[in-house]
KOLZA-748283 format. One record per residue: x, y, z of N, C-alpha, C in turn; residue in one letter; residue number from 1. Coordinates in nm, 2 decimals. Example, Ala and Ser with C-alpha at 12.3 -4.5 7.8 and 13.67 -1.06 7.14 Angstrom:
// KOLZA-748283
<pt><n_X>1.32</n_X><n_Y>-0.57</n_Y><n_Z>0.78</n_Z><ca_X>1.23</ca_X><ca_Y>-0.45</ca_Y><ca_Z>0.78</ca_Z><c_X>1.32</c_X><c_Y>-0.33</c_Y><c_Z>0.78</c_Z><rest>A</rest><nr>1</nr></pt>
<pt><n_X>1.28</n_X><n_Y>-0.22</n_Y><n_Z>0.71</n_Z><ca_X>1.37</ca_X><ca_Y>-0.11</ca_Y><ca_Z>0.71</ca_Z><c_X>1.29</c_X><c_Y>0.00</c_Y><c_Z>0.79</c_Z><rest>S</rest><nr>2</nr></pt>
END
This chain:
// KOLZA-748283
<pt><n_X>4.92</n_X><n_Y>1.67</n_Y><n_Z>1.91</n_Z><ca_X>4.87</ca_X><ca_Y>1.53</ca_Y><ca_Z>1.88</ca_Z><c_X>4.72</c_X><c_Y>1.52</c_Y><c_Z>1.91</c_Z><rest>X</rest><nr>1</nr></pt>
<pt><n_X>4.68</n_X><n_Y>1.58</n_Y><n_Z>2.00</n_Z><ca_X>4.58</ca_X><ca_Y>1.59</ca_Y><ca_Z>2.05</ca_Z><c_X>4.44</c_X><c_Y>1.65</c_Y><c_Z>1.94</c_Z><rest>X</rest><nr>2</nr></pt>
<pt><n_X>4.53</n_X><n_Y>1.78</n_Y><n_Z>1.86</n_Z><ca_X>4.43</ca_X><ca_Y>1.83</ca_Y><ca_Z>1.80</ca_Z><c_X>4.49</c_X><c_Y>1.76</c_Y><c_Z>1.60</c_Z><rest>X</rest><nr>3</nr></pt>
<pt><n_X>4.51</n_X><n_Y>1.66</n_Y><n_Z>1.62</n_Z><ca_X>4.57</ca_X><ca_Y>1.61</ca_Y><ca_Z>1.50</ca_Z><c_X>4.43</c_X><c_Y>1.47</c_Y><c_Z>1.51</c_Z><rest>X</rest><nr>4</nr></pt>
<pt><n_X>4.45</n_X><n_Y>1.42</n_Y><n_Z>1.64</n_Z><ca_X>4.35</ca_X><ca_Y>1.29</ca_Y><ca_Z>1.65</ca_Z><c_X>4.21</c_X><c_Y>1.39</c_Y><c_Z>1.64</c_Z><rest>X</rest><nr>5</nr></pt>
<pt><n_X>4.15</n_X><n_Y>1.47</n_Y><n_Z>1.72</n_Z><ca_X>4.03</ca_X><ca_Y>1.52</ca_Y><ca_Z>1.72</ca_Z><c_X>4.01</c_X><c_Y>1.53</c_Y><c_Z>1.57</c_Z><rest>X</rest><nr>6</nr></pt>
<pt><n_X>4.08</n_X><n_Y>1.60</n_Y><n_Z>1.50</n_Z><ca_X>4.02</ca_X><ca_Y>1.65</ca_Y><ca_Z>1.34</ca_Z><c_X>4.03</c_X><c_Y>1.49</c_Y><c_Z>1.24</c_Z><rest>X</rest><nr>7</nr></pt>
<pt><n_X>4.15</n_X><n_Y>1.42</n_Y><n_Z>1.31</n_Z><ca_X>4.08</ca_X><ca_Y>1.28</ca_Y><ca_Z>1.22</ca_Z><c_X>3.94</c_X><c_Y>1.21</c_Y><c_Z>1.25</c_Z><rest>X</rest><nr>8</nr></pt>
<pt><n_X>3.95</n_X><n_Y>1.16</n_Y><n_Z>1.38</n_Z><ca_X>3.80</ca_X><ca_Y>1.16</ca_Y><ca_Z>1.46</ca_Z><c_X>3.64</c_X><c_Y>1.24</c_Y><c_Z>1.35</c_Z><rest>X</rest><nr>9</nr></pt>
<pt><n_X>3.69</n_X><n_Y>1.37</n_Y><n_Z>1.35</n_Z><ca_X>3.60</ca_X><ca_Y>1.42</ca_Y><ca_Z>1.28</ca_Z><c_X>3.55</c_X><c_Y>1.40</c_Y><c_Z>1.13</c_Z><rest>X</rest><nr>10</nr></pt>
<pt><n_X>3.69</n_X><n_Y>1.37</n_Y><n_Z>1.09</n_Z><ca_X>3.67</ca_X><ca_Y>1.38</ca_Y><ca_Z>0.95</ca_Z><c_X>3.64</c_X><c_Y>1.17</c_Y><c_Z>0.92</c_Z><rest>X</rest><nr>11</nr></pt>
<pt><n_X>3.64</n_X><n_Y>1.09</n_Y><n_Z>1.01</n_Z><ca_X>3.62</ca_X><ca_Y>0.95</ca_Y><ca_Z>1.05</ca_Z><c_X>3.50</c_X><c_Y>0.94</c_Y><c_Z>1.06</c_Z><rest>X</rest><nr>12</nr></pt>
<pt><n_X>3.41</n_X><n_Y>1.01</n_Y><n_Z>1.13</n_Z><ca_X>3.30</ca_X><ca_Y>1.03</ca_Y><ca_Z>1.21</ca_Z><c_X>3.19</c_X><c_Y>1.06</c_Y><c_Z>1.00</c_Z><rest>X</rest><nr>13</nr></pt>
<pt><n_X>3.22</n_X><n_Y>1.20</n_Y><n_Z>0.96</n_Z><ca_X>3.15</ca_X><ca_Y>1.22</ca_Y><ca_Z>0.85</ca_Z><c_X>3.19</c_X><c_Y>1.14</c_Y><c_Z>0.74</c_Z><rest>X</rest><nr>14</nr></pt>
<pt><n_X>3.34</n_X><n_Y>1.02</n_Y><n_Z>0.69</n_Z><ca_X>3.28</ca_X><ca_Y>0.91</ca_Y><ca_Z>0.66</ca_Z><c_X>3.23</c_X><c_Y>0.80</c_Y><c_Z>0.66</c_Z><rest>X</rest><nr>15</nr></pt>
<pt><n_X>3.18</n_X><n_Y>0.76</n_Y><n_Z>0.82</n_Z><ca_X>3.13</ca_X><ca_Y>0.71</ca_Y><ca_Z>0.83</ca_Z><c_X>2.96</c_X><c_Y>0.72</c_Y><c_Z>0.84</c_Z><rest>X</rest><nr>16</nr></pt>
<pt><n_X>2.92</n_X><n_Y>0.83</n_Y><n_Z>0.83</n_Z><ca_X>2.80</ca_X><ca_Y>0.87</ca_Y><ca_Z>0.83</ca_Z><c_X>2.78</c_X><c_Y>0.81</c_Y><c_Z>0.67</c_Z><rest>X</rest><nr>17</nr></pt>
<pt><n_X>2.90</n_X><n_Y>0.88</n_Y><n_Z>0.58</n_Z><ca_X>2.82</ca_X><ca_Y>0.91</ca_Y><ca_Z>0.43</ca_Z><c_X>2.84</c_X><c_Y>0.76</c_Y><c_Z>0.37</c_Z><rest>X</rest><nr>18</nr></pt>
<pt><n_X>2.93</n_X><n_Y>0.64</n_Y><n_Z>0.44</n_Z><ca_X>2.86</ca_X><ca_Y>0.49</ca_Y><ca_Z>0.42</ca_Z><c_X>2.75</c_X><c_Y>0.44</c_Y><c_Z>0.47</c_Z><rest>X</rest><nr>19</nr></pt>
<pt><n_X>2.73</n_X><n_Y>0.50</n_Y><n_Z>0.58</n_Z><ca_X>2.59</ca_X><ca_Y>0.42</ca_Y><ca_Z>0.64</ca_Z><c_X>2.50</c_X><c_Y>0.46</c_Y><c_Z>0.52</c_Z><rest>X</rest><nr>20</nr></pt>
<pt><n_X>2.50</n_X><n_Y>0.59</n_Y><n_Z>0.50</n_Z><ca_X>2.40</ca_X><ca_Y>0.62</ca_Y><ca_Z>0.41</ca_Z><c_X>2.40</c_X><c_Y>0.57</c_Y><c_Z>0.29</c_Z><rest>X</rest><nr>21</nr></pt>
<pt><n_X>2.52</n_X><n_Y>0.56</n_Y><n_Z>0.20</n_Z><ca_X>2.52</ca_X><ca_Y>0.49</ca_Y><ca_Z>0.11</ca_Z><c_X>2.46</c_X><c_Y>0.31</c_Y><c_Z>0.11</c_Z><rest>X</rest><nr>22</nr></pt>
<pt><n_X>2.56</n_X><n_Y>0.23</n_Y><n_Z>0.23</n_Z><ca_X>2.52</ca_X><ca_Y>0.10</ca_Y><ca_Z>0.22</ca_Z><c_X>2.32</c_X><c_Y>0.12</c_Y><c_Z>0.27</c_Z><rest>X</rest><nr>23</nr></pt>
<pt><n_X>2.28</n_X><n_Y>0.23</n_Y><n_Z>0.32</n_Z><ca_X>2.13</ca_X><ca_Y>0.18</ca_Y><ca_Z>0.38</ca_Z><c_X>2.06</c_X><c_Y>0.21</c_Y><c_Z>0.23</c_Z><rest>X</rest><nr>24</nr></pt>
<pt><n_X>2.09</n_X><n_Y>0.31</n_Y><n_Z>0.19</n_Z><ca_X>2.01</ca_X><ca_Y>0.32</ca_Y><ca_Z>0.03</ca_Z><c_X>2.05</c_X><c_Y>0.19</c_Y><c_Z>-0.06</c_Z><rest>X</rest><nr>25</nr></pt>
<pt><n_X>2.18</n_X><n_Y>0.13</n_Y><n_Z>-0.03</n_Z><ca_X>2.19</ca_X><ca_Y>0.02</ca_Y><ca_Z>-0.16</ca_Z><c_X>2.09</c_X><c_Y>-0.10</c_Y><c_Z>-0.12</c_Z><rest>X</rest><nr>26</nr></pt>
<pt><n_X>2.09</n_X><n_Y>-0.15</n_Y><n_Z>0.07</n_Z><ca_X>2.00</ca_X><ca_Y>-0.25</ca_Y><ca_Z>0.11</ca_Z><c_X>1.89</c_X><c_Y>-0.20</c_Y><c_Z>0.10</c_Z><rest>X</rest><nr>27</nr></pt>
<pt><n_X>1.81</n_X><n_Y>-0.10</n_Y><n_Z>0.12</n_Z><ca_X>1.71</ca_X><ca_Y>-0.07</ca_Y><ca_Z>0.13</ca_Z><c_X>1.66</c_X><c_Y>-0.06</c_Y><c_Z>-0.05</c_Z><rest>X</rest><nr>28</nr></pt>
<pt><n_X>1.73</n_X><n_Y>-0.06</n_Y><n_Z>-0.16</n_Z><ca_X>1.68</ca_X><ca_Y>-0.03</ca_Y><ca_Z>-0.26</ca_Z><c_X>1.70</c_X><c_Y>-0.20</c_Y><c_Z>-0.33</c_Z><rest>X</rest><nr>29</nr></pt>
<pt><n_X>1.77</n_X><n_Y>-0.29</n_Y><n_Z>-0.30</n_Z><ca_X>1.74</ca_X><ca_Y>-0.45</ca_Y><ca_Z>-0.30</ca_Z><c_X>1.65</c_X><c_Y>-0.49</c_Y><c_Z>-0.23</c_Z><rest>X</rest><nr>30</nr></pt>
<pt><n_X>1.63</n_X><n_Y>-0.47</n_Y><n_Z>-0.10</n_Z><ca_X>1.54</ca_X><ca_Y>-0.46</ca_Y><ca_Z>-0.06</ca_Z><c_X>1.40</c_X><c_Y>-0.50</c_Y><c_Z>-0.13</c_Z><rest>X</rest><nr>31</nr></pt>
<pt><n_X>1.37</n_X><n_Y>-0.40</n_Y><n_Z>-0.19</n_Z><ca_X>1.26</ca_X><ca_Y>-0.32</ca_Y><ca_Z>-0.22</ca_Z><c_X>1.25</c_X><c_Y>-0.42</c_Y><c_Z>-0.36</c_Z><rest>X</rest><nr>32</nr></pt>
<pt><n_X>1.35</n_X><n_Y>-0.40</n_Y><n_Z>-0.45</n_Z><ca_X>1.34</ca_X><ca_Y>-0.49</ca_Y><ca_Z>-0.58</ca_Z><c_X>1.35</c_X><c_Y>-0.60</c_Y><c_Z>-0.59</c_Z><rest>X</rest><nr>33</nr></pt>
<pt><n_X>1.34</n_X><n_Y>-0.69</n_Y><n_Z>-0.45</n_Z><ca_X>1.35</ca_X><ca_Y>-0.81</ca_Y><ca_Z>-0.45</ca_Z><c_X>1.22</c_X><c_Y>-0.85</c_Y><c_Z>-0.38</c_Z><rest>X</rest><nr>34</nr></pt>
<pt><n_X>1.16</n_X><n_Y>-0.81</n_Y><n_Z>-0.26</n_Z><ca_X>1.09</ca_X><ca_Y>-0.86</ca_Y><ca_Z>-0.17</ca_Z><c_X>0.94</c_X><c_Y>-0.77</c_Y><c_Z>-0.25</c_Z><rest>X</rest><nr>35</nr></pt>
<pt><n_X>0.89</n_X><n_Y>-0.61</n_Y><n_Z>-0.22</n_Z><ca_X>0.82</ca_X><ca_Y>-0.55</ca_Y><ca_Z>-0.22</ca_Z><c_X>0.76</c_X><c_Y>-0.56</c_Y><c_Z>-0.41</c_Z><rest>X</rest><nr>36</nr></pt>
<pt><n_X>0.83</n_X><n_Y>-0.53</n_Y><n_Z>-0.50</n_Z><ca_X>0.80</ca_X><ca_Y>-0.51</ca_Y><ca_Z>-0.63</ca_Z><c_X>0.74</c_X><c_Y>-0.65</c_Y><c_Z>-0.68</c_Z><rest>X</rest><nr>37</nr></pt>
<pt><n_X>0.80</n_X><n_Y>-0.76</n_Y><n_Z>-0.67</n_Z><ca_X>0.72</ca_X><ca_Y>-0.83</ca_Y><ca_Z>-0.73</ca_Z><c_X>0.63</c_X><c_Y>-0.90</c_Y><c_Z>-0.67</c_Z><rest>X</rest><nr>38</nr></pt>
<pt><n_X>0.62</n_X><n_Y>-0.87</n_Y><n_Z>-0.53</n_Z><ca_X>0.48</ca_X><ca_Y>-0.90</ca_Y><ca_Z>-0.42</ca_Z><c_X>0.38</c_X><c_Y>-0.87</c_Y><c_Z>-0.47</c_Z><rest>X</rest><nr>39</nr></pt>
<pt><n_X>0.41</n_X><n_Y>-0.72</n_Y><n_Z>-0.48</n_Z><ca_X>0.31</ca_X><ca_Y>-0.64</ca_Y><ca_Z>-0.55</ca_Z><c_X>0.26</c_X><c_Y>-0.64</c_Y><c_Z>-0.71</c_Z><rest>X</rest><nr>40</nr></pt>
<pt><n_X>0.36</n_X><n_Y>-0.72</n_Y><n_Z>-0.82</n_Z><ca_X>0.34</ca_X><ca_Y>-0.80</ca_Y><ca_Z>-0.93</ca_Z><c_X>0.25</c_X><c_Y>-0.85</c_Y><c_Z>-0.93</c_Z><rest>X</rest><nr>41</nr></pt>
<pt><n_X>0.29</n_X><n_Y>-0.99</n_Y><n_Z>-0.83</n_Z><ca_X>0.20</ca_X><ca_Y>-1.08</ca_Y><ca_Z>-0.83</ca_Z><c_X>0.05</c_X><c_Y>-1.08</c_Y><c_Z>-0.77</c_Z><rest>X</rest><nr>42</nr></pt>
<pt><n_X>0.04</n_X><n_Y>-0.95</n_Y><n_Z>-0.70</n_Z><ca_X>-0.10</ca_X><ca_Y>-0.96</ca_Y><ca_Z>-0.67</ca_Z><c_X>-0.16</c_X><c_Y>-0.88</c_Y><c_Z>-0.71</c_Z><rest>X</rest><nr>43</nr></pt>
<pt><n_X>-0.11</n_X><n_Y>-0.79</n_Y><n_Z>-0.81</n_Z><ca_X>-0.23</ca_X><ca_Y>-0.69</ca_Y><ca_Z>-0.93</ca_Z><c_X>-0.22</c_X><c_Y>-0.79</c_Y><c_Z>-1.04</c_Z><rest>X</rest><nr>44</nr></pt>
<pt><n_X>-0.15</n_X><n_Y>-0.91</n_Y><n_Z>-1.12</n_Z><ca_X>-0.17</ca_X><ca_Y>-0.98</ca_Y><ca_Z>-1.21</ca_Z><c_X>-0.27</c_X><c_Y>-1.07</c_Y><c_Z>-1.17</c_Z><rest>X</rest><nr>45</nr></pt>
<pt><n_X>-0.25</n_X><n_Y>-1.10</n_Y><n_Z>-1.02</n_Z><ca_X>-0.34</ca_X><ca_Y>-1.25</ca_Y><ca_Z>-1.01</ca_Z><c_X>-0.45</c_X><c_Y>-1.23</c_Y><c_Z>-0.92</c_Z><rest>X</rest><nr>46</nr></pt>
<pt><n_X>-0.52</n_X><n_Y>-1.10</n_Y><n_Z>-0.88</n_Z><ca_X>-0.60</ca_X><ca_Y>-1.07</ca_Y><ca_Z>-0.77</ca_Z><c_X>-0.71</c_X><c_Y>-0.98</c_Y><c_Z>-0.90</c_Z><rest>X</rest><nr>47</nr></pt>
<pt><n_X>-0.84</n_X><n_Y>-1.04</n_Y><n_Z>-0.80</n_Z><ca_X>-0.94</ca_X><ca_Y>-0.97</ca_Y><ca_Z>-0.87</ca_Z><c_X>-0.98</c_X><c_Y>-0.83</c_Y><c_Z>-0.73</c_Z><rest>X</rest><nr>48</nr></pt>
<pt><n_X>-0.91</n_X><n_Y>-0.68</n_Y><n_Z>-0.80</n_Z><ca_X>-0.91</ca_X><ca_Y>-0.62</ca_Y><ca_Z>-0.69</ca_Z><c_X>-1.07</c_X><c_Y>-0.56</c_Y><c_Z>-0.72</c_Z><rest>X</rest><nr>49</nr></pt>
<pt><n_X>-1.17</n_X><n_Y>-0.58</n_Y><n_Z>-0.80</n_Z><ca_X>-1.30</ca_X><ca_Y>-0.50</ca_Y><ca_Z>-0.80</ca_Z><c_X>-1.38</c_X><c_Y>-0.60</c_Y><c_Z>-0.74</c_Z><rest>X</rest><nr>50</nr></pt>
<pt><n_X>-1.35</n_X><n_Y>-0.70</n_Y><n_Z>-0.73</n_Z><ca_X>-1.44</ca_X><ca_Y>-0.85</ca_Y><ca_Z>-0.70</ca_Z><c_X>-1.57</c_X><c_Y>-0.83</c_Y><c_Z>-0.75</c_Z><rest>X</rest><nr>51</nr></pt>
<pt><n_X>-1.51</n_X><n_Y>-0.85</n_Y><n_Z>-0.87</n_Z><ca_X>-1.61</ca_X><ca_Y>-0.84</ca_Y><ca_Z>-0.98</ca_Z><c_X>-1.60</c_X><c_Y>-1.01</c_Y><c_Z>-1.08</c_Z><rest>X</rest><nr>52</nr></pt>
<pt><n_X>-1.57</n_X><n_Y>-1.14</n_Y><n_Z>-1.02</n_Z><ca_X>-1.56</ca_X><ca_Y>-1.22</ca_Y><ca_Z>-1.08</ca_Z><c_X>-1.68</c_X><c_Y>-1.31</c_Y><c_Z>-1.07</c_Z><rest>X</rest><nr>53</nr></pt>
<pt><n_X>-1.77</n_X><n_Y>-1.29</n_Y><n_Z>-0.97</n_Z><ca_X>-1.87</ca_X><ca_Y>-1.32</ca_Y><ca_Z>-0.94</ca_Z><c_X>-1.99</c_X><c_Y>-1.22</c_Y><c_Z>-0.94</c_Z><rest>X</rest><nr>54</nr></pt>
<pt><n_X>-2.04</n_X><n_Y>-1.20</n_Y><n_Z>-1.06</n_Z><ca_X>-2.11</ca_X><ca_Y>-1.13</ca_Y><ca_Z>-1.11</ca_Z><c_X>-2.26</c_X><c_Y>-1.16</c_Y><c_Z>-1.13</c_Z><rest>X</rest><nr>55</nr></pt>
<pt><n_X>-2.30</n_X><n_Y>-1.25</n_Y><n_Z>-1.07</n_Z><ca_X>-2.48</ca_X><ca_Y>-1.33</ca_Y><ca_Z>-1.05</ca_Z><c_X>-2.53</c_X><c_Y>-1.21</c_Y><c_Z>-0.98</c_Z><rest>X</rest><nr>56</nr></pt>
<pt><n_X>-2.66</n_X><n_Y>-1.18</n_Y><n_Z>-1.02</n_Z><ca_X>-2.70</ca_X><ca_Y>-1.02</ca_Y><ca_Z>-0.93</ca_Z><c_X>-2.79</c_X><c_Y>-1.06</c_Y><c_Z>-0.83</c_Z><rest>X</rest><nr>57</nr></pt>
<pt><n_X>-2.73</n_X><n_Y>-0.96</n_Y><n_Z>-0.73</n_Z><ca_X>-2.79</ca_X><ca_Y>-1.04</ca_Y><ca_Z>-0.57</ca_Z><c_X>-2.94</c_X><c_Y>-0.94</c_Y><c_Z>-0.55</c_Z><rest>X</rest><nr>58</nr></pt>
<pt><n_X>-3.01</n_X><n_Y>-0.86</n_Y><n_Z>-0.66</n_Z><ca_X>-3.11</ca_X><ca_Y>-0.81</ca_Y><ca_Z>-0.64</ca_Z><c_X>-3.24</c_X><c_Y>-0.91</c_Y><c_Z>-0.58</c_Z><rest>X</rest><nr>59</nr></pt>
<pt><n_X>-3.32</n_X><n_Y>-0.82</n_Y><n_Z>-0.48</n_Z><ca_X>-3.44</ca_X><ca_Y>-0.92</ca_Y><ca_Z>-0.38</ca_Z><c_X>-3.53</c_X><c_Y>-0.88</c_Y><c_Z>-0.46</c_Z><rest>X</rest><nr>60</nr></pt>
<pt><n_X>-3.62</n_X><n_Y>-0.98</n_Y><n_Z>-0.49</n_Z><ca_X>-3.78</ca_X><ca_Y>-0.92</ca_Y><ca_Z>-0.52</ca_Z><c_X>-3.85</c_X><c_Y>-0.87</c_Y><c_Z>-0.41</c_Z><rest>X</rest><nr>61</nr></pt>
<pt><n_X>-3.87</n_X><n_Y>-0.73</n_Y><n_Z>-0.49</n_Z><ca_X>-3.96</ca_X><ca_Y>-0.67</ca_Y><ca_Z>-0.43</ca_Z><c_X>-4.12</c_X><c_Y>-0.69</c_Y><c_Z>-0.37</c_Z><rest>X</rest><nr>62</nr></pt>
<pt><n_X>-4.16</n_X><n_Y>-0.73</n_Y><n_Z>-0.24</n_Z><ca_X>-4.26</ca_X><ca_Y>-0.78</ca_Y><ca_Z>-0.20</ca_Z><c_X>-4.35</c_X><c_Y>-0.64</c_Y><c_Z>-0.13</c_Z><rest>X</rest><nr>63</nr></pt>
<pt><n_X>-4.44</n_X><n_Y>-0.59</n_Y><n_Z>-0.21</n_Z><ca_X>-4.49</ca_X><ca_Y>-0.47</ca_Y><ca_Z>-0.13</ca_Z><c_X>-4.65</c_X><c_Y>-0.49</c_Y><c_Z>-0.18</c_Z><rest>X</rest><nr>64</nr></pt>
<pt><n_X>-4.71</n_X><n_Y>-0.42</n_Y><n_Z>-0.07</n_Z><ca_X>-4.88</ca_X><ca_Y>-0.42</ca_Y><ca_Z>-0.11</ca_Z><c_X>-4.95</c_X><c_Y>-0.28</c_Y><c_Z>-0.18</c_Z><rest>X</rest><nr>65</nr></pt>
<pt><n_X>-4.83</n_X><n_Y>-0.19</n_Y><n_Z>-0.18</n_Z><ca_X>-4.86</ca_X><ca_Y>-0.11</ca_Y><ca_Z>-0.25</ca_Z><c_X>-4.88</c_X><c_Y>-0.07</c_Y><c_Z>-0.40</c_Z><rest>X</rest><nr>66</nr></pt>
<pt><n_X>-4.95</n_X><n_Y>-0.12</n_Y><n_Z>-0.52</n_Z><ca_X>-4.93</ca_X><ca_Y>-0.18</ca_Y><ca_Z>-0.61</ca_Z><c_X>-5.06</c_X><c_Y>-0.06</c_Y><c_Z>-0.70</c_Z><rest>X</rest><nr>67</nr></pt>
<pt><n_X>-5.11</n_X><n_Y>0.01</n_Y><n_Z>-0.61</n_Z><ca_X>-5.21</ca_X><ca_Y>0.14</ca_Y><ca_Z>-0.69</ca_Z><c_X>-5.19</c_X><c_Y>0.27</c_Y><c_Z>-0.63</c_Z><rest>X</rest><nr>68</nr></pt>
<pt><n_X>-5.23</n_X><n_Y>0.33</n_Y><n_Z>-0.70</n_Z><ca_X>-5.18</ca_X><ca_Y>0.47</ca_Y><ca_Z>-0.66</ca_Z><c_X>-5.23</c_X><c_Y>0.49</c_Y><c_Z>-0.57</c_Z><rest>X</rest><nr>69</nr></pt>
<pt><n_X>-5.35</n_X><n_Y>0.49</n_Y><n_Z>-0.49</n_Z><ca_X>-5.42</ca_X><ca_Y>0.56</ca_Y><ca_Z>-0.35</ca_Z><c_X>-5.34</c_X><c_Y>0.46</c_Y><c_Z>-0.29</c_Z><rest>X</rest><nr>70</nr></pt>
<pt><n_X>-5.28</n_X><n_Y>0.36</n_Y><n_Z>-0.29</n_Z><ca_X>-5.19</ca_X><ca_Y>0.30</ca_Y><ca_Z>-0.18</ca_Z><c_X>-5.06</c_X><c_Y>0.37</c_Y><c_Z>-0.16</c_Z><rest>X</rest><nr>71</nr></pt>
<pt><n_X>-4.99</n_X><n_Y>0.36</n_Y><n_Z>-0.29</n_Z><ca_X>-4.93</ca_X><ca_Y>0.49</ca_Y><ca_Z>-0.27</ca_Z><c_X>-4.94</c_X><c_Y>0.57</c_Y><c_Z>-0.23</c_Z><rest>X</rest><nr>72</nr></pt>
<pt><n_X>-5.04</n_X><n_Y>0.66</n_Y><n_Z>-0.21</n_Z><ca_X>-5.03</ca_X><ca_Y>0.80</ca_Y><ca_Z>-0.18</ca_Z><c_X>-5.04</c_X><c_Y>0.77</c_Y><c_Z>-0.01</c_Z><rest>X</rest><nr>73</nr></pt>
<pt><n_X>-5.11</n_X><n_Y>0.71</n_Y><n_Z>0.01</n_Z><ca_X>-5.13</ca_X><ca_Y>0.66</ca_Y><ca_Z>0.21</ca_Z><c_X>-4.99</c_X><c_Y>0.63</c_Y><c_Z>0.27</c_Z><rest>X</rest><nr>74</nr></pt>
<pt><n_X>-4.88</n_X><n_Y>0.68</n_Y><n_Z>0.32</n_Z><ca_X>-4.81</ca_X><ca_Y>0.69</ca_Y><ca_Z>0.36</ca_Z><c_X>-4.78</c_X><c_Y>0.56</c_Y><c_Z>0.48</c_Z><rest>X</rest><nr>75</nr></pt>
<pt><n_X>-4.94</n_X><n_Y>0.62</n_Y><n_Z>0.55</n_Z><ca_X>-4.90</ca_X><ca_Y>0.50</ca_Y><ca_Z>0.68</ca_Z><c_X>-5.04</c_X><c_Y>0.45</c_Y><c_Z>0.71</c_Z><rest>X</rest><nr>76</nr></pt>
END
């Protein structure tokens, strides 16, 4: 009896392993196609990821007294 329960136990034990795995891959793969994919839709269609939408150029004028060559060349 004893070694009749152990080998069910056993053979209980591996399927119950190979449901966990199945039900974690089915939640985990709804999961994924319900919450993560169209998160991720929505913010490559509606995000400006180069932030490039504001495009006025932030260049400074240049203010320098160096403006001839021998100024140039004087370092310091």
């Amino acid at each position: 009896m004893k070694d009749a329960l152990s080998r069910f136990w056993t053979v209980w034990k591996k399927f119950g392993l190979f449901i966990g795995d199945l039900v974690a891959r089915v939640v985990l793969t709804v999961f994924y196609f319900t919450i993560f994919m169209p998160f991720g839709l929505i913010v490559t269609l509606f995000s400006d990821q180069l932030d490039m939408k504001d495009l006025t150029p932030s260049w400074l004028a240049r203010r320098t007294k160096d403006l001839t060559l021998d100024d140039a060349r004087r370092l310091w």
